[in-house]
C-alpha positions in Angstrom: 33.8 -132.2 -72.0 36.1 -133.7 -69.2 39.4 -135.7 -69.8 37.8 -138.6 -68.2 34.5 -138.5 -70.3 36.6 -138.0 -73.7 38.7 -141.5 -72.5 35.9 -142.9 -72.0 34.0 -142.7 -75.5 37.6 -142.7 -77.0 38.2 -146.4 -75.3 35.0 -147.7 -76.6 35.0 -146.1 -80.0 35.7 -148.4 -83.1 36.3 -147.4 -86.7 35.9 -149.1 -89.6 37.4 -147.8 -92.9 35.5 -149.1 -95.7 38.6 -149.7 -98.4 39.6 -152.1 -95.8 36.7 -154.4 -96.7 36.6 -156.2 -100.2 33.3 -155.8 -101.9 32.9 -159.6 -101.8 33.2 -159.2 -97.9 30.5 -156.6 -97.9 28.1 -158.7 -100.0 28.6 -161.7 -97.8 28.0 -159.7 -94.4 25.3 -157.3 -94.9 26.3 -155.7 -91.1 30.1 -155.4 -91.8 30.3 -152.1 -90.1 29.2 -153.2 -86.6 30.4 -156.6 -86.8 33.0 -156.2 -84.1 30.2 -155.3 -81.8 27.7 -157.5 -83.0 30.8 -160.6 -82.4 31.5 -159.7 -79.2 27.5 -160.1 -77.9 27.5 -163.4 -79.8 30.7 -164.6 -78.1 29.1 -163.5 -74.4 26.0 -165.5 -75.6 28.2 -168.9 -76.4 30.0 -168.2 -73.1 26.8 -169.2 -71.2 25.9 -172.2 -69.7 24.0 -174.3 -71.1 21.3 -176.6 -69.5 20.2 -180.4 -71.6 16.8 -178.6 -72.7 17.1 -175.6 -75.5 14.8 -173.4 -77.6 15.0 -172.4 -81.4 12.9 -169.6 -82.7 13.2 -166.5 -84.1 13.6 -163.0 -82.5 11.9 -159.9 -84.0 13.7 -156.7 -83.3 11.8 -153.4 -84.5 13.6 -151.3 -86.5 12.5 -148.9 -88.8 15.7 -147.2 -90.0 17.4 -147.8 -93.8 18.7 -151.4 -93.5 19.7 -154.0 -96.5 18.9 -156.7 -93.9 15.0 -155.0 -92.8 12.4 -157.1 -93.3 8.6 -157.0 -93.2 6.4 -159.3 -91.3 3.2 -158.8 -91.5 0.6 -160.0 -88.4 3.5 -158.8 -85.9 2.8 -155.9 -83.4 5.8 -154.5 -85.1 6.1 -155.4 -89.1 9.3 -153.5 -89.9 11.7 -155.4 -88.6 15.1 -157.5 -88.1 15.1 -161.5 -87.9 17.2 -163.3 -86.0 17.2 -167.0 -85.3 17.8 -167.5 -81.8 19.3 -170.3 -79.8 17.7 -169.7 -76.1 17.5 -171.1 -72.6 13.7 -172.2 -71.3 14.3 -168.8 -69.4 14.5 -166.8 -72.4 18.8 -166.6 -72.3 20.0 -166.0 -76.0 22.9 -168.9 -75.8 23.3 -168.0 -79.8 22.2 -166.3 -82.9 22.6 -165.8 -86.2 21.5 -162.6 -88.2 19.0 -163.3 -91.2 20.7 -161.7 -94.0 18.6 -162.8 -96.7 20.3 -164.9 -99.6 23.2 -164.4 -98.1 23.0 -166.6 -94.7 22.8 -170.3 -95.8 23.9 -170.8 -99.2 25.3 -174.1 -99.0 22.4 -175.5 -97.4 19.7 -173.9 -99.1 21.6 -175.0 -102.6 21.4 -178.6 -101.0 17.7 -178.7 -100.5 16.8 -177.4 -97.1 14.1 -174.9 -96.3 14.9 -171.5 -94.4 13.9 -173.1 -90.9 15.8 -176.2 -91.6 18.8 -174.3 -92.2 18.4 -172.1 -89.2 18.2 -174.9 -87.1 21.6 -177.0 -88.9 23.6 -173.8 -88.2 22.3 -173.8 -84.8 23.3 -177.1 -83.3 26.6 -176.5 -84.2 28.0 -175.4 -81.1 25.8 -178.1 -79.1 27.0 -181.2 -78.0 24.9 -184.4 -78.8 22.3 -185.3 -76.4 20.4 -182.2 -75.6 16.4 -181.6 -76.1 15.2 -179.2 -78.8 11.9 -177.3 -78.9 10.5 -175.3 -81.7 7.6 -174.0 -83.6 5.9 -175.1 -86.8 8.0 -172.4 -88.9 11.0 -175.5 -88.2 9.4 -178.2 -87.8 9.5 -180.8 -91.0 9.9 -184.5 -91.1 13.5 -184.3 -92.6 14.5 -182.2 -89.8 13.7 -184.6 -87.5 15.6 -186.8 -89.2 18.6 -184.9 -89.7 18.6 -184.1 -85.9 18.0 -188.1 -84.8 21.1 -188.8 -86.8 23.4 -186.4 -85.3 21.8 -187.3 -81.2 19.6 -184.5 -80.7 15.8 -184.8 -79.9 13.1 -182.6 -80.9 9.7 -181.9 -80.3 7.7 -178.8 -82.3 4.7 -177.9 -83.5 4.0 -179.1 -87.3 1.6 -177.2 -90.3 -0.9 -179.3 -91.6 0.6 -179.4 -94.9 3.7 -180.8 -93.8 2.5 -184.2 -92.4 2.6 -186.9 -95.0 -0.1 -187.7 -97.5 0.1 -190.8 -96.5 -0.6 -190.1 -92.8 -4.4 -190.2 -91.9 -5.2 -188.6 -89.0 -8.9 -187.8 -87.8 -10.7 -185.4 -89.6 -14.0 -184.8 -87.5 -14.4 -185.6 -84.1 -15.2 -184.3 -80.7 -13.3 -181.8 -78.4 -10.5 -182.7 -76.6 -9.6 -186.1 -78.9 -6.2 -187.2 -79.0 -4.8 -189.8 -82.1 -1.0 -190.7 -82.4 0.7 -191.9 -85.5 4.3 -193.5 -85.1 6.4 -194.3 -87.8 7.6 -197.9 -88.9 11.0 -197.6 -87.8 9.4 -195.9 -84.3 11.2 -192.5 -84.5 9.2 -190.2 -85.6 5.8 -189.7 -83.4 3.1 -187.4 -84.6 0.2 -186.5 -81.9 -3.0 -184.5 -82.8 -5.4 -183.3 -80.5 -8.7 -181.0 -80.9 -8.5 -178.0 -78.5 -11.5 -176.1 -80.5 
């Protein structure tokens, strides 16, 4: 091996020594040994610009190594996996993340009542400013959500499950292709649109 190669993988090698983390520290952050890395590609992500409309979802990386944090998703092209709920440009630009970690990632607000998505997306607009426009998928999308985000400035627009609409909500059952029906809320913010496409 050359001088210059060895400085190299010396320069970017980091070591963790595990008496240096408390167990409560290792229970809390399932990725403790690569968390230096995995901090310094979320701070490149929240050093981005970013433009008035923004994306929530979640990224599915394969892996099929020995993980605490592997899950398995059945239906993707890839089931073994790792989550992560991703704040992204309309361009696909990861602009922030967070690591699904399983009990471990939203305590606080999953004690308080929130579902998984909810929480994803509370811990998400953080590091927003009021004002921008948020898109997600049904997986998020709840009616407390959308009120949660109207009170801190945001707006939202997402896909919703059928069992999430209110009971008392009647929208067409049976009717012909390509029918649209809107329901608006009393106080007028909340809008719900359905349309058959089949």
């Amino acid at each position: 091996m050359t001088r210059r190669r060895f400085f190299n993988i010396r320069s970017s090698l980091t070591v963790v020594f595990d008496d240096d983390v408390t167990a409560e520290e290792k229970n809390k952050n399932k990725i403790w040994k690569v968390a230096l890395l995995f901090d310094s590609v979320l701070f490149g992500c929240r050093s981005q610009e970013r433009p008035i409309h923004l994306n929530i979802d979640e990224m599915i990386v394969p892996f099929s190594g020995q993980c605490g944090i592997r899950q398995y998703c059945p239906g993707k092209p890839n089931p073994v996996c790792i989550k992560i709920f991703v704040l992204a440009t309309p361009d696909g630009i990861v602009l922030d993340m967070l690591l699904y970690q399983r009990k471990t990632i939203f305590p606080d607000l999953i004690d308080a009542g929130y579902t998984l998505g909810e929480a994803a997306i509370i811990c998400l607009y953080d590091t927003l400013v009021a004002g921008h426009f948020l898109y997600f998928n049904r997986y998020f999308t709840t009616v407390k959500l959308a009120d949660v985000l109207l009170e801190k400035g945001y707006h939202r627009t997402g896909t919703m499950a059928r069992n999430r609409i209110l009971k008392n909500c009647l929208l067409f059952m049976k009717r012909s292709r390509g029918t649209t029906e809107t329901k608006c809320r009393n106080d007028g913010t909340v809008n719900i649109i359905r349309w058959l496409d089949k």
